[in-house]
C-alpha atoms as one frame of an Amber mdcrd trajectory, in Angstrom:
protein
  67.739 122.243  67.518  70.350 120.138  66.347  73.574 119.588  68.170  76.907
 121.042  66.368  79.656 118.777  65.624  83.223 119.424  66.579  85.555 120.170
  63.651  88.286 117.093  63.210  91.789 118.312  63.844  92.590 116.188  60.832
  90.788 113.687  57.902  93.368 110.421  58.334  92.484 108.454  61.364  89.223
 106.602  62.971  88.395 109.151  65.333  87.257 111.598  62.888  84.427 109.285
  61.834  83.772 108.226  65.619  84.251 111.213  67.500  83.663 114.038  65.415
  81.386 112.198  63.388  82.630 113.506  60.143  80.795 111.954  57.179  83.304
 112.566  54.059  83.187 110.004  51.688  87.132 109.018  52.602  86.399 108.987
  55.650  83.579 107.052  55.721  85.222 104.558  53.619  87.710 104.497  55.909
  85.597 103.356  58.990  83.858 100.981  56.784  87.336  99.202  55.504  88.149
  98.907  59.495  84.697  97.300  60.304  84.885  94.753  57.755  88.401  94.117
  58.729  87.427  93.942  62.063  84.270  91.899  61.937  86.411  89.397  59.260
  88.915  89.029  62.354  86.803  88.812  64.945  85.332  85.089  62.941  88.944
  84.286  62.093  89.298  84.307  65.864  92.731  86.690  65.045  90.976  90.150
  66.078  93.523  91.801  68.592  92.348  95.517  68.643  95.892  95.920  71.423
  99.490  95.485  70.288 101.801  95.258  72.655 103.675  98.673  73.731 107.202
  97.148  74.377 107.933  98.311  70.654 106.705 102.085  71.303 108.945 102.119
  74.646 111.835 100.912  73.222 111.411 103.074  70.161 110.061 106.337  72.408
 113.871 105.353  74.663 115.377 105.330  71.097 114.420 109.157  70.383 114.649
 110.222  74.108 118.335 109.181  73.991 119.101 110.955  70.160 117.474 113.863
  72.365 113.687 113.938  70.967 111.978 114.930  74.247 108.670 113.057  74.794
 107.088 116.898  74.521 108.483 116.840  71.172 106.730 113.324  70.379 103.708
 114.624  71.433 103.933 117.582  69.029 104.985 115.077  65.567 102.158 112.383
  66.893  99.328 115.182  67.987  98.968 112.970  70.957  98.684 114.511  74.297
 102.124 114.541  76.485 100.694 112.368  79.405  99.945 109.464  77.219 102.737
 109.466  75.462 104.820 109.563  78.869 102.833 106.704  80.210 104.271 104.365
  77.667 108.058 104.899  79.439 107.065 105.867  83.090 104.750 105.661  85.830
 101.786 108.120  85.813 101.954 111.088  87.992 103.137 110.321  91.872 102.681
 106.622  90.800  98.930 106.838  90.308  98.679 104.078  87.565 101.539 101.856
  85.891 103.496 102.293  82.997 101.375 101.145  80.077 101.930  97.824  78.381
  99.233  98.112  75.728  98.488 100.237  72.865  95.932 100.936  69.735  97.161
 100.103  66.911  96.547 103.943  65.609  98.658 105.031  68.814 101.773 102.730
  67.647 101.408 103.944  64.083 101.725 107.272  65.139 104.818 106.671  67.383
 106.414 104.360  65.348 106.136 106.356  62.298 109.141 109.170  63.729 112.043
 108.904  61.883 115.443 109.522  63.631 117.117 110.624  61.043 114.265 113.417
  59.939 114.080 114.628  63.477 117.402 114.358  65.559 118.318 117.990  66.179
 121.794 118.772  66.840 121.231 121.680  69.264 117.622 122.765  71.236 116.888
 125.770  73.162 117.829 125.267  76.623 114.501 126.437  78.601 113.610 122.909
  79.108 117.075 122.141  80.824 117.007 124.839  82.958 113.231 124.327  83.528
 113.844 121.575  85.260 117.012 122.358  86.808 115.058 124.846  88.861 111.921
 121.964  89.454 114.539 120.190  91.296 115.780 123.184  93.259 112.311 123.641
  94.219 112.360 120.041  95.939 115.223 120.863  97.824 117.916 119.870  95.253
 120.943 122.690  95.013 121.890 122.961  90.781 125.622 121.497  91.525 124.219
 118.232  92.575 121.926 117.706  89.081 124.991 118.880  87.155 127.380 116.631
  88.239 124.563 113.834  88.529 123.717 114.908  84.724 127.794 114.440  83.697
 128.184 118.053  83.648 131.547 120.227  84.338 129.460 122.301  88.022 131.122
 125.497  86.689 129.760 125.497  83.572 125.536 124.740  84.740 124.367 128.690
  84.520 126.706 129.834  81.942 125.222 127.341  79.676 121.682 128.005  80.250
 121.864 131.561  79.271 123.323 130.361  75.394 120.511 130.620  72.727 120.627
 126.735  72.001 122.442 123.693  74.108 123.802 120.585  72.869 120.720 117.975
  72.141 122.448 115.495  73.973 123.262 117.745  76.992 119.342 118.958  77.351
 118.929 114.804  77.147 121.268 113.869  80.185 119.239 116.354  82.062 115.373
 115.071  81.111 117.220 111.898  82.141 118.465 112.313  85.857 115.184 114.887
  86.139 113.557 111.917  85.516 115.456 110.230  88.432 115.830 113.018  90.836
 112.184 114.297  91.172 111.577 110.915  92.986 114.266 110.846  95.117 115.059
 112.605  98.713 118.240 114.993  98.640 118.517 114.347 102.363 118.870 110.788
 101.789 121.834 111.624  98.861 124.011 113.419 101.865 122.647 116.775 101.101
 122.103 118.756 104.229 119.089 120.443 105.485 120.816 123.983 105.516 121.344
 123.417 101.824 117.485 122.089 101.346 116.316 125.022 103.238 118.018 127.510
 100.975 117.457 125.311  97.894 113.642 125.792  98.556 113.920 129.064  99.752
 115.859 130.484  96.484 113.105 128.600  94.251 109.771 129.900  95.991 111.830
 133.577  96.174 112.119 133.245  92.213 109.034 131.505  91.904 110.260 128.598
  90.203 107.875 125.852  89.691 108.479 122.288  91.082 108.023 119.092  88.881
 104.564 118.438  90.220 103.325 121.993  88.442 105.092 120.928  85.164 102.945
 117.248  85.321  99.844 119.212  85.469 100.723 121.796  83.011 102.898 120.040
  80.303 105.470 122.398  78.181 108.376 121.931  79.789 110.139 121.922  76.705
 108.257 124.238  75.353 109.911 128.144  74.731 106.662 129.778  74.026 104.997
 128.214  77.089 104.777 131.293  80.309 104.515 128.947  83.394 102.719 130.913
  85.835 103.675 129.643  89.147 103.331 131.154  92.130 101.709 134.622  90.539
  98.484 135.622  92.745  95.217 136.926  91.415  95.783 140.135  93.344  99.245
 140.619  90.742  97.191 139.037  87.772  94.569 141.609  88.555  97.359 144.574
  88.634  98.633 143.435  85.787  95.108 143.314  83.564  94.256 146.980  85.663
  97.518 148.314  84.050  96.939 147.146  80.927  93.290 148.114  81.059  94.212
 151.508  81.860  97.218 152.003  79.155  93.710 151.441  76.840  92.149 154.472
  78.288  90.129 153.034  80.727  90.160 154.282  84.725  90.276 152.689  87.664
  86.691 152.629  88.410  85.898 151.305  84.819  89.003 148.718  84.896  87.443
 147.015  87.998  84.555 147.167  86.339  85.221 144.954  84.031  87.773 142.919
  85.829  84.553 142.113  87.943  86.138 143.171  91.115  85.676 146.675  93.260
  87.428 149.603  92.625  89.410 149.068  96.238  90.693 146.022  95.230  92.303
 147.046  92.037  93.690 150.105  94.248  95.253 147.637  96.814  96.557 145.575
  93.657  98.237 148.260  92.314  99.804 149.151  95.133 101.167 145.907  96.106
 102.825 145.415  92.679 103.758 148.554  90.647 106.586 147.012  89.343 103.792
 145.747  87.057 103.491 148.616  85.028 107.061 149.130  84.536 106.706 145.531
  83.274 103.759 146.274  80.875 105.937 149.367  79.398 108.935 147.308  79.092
């Protein structure tokens, strides 16, 4: 039996031919144009399949600071988020430096944003207040990220609960985010009452901390439902309600939820607010 091939997200770069091992004729071509030019390069003793990435950074700092978010560059490039983060920052918790190299494919890709066809004037404000609430959940109360951000304090919750935000204002925040996430509030003079009930008000709310949004990605992203701090006794309520709004009864929902009967019972009971939440 022969092995299937993955479908190419797209017919314009290498990786069609090499990883998806798509024979079109253009893309075929394609590959073979690269080779030659490659091989041709490699006797010229000029082959240099790296660039250097200063010209992505500076150009990726360009867009952060016109308010393209780097979730936003990964959308326009198709790359993923992480590598497209590495190029201005340190991997997660420091695990690997900020890369200084690049394909050539890569820098295209980045390179080829224009400001002008994607500066928006106003975003939707879930990423700001996404990671206002990260930082709360590392101990850091709001009024400290808005003034760090250049923001009036009184105005940081009335202006998260507006339909769009200022681009600019949604990139002071990714900024000092940025800053914050690796930084102690204790050692900034906040106290450890304030911490404590920092933390406390974040886990009560279950609002994720940065570390969830570096595994996860979306930040920025409005149709993106983090789910934090839910349990698989309330996921399993909430699939039991939904199973049984379908006709199905408890017996037959655990059933196929693969778990006993009791334990969708005890679910339910721990969380009815779940079906009020299903019929809402």
């Amino acid at each position: 039996m022969t092995a299937a091939h993955r479908q190419p997200p797209h017919h314009d770069t290498l990786t069609c031919y090499t990883d998806y091992k798509c024979r079109l004729p253009e893309c075929v071509d394609r590959y073979n144009a690269w080779s030659r030019d490659r091989e041709r390069a490699i006797a010229d003793g000029t082959w240099q399949p790296l660039l250097d990435a200063e010209p992505i950074r500076q150009h990726l700092l360009t867009l952060h600071a016109a308010g393209i978010t780097i979730h936003r560059v990964a959308q326009l490039t198709g790359l993923t988020y992480r590598s497209v983060r590495s190029f201005t920052q340190h991997d997660y918790g420091n695990a690997a430096p900020r890369r200084h190299r690049a394909t050539r494919e890569v820098a295209a890709k980045i390179l080829a944003i224009n400001l002008d066809e994607h500066t928006p004037a106003v975003v939707s404000p879930i990423g700001t207040q996404r990671r206002f609430r990260a930082l709360v959940a590392i101990g850091w109360p709001t009024v400290h990220t808005a003034i760090r951000a250049g923001l009036h304090p009184s105005n940081r919750n009335s202006m998260l609960r507006y339909p769009t935000i200022q681009a600019r204002t949604a990139q002071r925040v990714a900024a000092v985010y940025d800053e914050m996430r690796h930084e102690s509030p204790a050692k900034h003079g906040i106290s450890a009452t304030s911490i404590k009930r920092a933390k406390l008000q974040a886990q009560r709310e279950r609002w994720a901390p940065p570390s969830y949004w570096d595994e996860v990605g979306g930040i920025d992203d409005p149709d993106f439902e983090p789910q934090y701090g839910i349990t698989r006794r309330e996921i399993v309520a909430q699939d039991a309600h939904w199973l049984m709004q379908s006709g199905l009864d408890r017996a037959a929902a655990a059933e196929r939820l693969g778990v006993s009967k009791s334990y969708v019972e005890h679910a339910l009971a721990a969380h009815p607010d779940t079906e009020r939440e299903l019929a809402a």
